[in-house]
N, C-alpha and C positions, 0 to 999 in steps of 0.2 A: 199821677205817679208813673205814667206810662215813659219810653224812653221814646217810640213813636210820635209822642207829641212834639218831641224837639230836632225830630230828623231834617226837618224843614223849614227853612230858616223864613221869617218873614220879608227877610232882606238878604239874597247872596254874595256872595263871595264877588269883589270886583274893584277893579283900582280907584281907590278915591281920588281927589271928590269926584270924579266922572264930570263927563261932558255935559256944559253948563252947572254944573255942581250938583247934578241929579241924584249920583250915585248917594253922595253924602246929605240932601233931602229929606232920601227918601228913607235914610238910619233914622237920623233925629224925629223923623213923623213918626216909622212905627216905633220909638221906645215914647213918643211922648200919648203914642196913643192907647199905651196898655196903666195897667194900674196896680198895688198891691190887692191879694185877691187872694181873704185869706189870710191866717196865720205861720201855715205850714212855708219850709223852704224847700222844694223838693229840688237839691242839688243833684243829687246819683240821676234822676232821669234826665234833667237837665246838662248835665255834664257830656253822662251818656249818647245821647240822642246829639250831640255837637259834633264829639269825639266820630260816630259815623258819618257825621255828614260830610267832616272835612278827609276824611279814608276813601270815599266816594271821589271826593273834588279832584281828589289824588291820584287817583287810579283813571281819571278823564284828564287828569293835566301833570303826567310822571315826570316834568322839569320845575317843577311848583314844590315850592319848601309849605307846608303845612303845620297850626300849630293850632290849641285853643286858648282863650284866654277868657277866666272865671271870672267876672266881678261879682260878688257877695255880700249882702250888709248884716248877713248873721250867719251862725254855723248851721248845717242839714238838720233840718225840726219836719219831722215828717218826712215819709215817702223814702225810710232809708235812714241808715245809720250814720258816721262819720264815719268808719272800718269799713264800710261797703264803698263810701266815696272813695276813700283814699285805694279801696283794691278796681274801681273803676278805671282813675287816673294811672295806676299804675299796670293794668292791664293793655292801656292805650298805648301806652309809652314800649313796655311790649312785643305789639304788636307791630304785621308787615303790611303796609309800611308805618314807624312807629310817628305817633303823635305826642308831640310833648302839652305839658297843660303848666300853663302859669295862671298864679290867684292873685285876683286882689282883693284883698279883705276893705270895706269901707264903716270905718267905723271903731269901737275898741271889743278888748277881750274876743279877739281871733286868732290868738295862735296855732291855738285845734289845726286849723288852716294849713299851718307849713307843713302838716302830713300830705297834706293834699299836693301841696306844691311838690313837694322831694320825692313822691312817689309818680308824679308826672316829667321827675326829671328836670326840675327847673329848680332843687334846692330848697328854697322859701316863699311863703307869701311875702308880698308887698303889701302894705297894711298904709291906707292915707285915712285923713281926717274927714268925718263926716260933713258934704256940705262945700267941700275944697278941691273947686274944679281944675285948679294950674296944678296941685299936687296930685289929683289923679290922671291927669296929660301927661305929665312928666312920668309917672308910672308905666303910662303905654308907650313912651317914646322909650325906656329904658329898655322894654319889652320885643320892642322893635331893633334898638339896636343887638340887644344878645341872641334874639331869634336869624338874625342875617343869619346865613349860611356861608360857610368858606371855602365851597366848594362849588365848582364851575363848569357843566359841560363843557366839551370843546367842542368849537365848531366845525359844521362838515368841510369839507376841501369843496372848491368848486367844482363845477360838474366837469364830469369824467376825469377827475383829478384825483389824485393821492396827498394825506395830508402828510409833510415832512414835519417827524417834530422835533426838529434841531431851527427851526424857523417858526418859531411857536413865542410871544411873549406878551406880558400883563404888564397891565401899564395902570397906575394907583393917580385917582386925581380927588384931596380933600378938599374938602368945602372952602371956597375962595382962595385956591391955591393951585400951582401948577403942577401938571400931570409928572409922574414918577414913573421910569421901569423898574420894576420888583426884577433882580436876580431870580435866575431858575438854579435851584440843586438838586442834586442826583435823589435823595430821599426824603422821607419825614426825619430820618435820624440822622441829616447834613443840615440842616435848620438852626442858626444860629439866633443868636439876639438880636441881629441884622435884618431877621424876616425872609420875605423870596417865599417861594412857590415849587410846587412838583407833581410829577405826574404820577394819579395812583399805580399805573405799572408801567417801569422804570420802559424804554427804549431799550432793545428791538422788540419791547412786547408791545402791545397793540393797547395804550390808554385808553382808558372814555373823558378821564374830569382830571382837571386841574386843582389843585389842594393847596391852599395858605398853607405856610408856617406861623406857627401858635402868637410869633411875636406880631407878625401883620394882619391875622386874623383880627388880634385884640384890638390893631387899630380901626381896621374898616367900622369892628362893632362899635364901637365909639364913635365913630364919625357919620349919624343919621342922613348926610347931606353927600356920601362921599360917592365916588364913580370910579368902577373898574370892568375895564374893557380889555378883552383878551385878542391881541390882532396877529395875522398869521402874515408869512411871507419875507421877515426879514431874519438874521441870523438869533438865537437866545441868545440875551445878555446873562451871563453867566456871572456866579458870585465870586 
């Protein structure tokens, strides 16, 4: 029931599958080498103890979007309440810098669950069938595409350079398709159904990150395969 036991993960944080497919290995060996153990579900520590590890990951890699993701096959039985889960998750969410938690329930009768989820800021569980491994894929792909971020450092100017950001643009390429320029617009509140991009503080103030608009945001999340690459040095295409 300790929240210590979960701060360290058996397997970290690292792009899969990794080189020669190690990365991904070496997931599938420790979950296939642990067992149920026990009755009890202790979610709040388990949760817990994630929610820190990835505020750590964070704080060692602050261009890194961080998130947790629950999978579940019953509601918190032991070691904590479900009111305790759900003010965990939403203490993460929270918090700086905030974490959000998405659930998957596997199995029935878990809706309890969507507290957990909506207090992590991710709305609801996603609930699949016990046993049904392309419906719980398809749950983490889902997972992946609304966790992307739509928001993009910019990069530094070459050395000893000055970055112009009137020569600044994003360039959108979907999954077997050719690359796109995203218009740039003056703010969030010039963002049409057109989509385009902007900077959080407008010219002659000094930006750090490039920000979708809500309409192109929704496509990149959609598009698990897609690529957007921010390149500097020719004039913005303007909307």
């Amino acid at each position: 029931c300790s929240t210590a036991s979960y701060k360290t993960p058996k397997v970290g944080i690292a792009t899969l599958p990794g080189a020669g497919n190690a990365q991904a290995t070496a997931l599938v060996n420790a979950i296939n080498g642990e067992g149920p153990n026990g009755s009890n579900t202790p979610t709040g520590a388990a949760l817990g103890g994630a929610i820190e590890y990835v505020q750590a990951f964070k704080a060692a890699n602050p261009t890194h979007k961080v998130i947790v993701v629950l999978a579940i096959d019953g509601e918190p039985n032991g070691c904590g309440t479900l009111s305790e889960v759900v003010t965990i998750a939403k203490n993460g969410f929270a918090a700086n810098p905030p974490v959000s938690t998405y659930v998957i329930g596997v199995g029935s009768s878990l809706s309890n669950l969507n507290q957990v989820a909506a207090a992590g800021g991710t709305s609801a569980a996603i609930i699949v069938n016990s046993g049904d491994e392309a419906q719980f894929l398809q749950a983490m792909k889902d997972i992946q595409g609304k966790s992307i971020g739509c928001e993009y450092l910019l990069p530094p100017p070459p050395t000893g350079g000055m970055l112009d950001y009137t020569k600044v643009n994003v360039k959108f390429t979907p999954t077997g398709g050719q690359p796109a320029t995203l218009p740039g617009v003056a703010n969030a509140a010039a963002c049409t159904a057109a989509g385009g991009w902007y900077y959080d503080v407008p010219p002659p103030g000094k930006p750090t990150k490039i920000e979708l608009c809500p309409g192109t945001c929704g496509t990149v999340q959609k598009d698990q395969n897609a690529k957007v690459d921010i390149e500097l040095g020719c004039d913005t295409q303007k909307q």
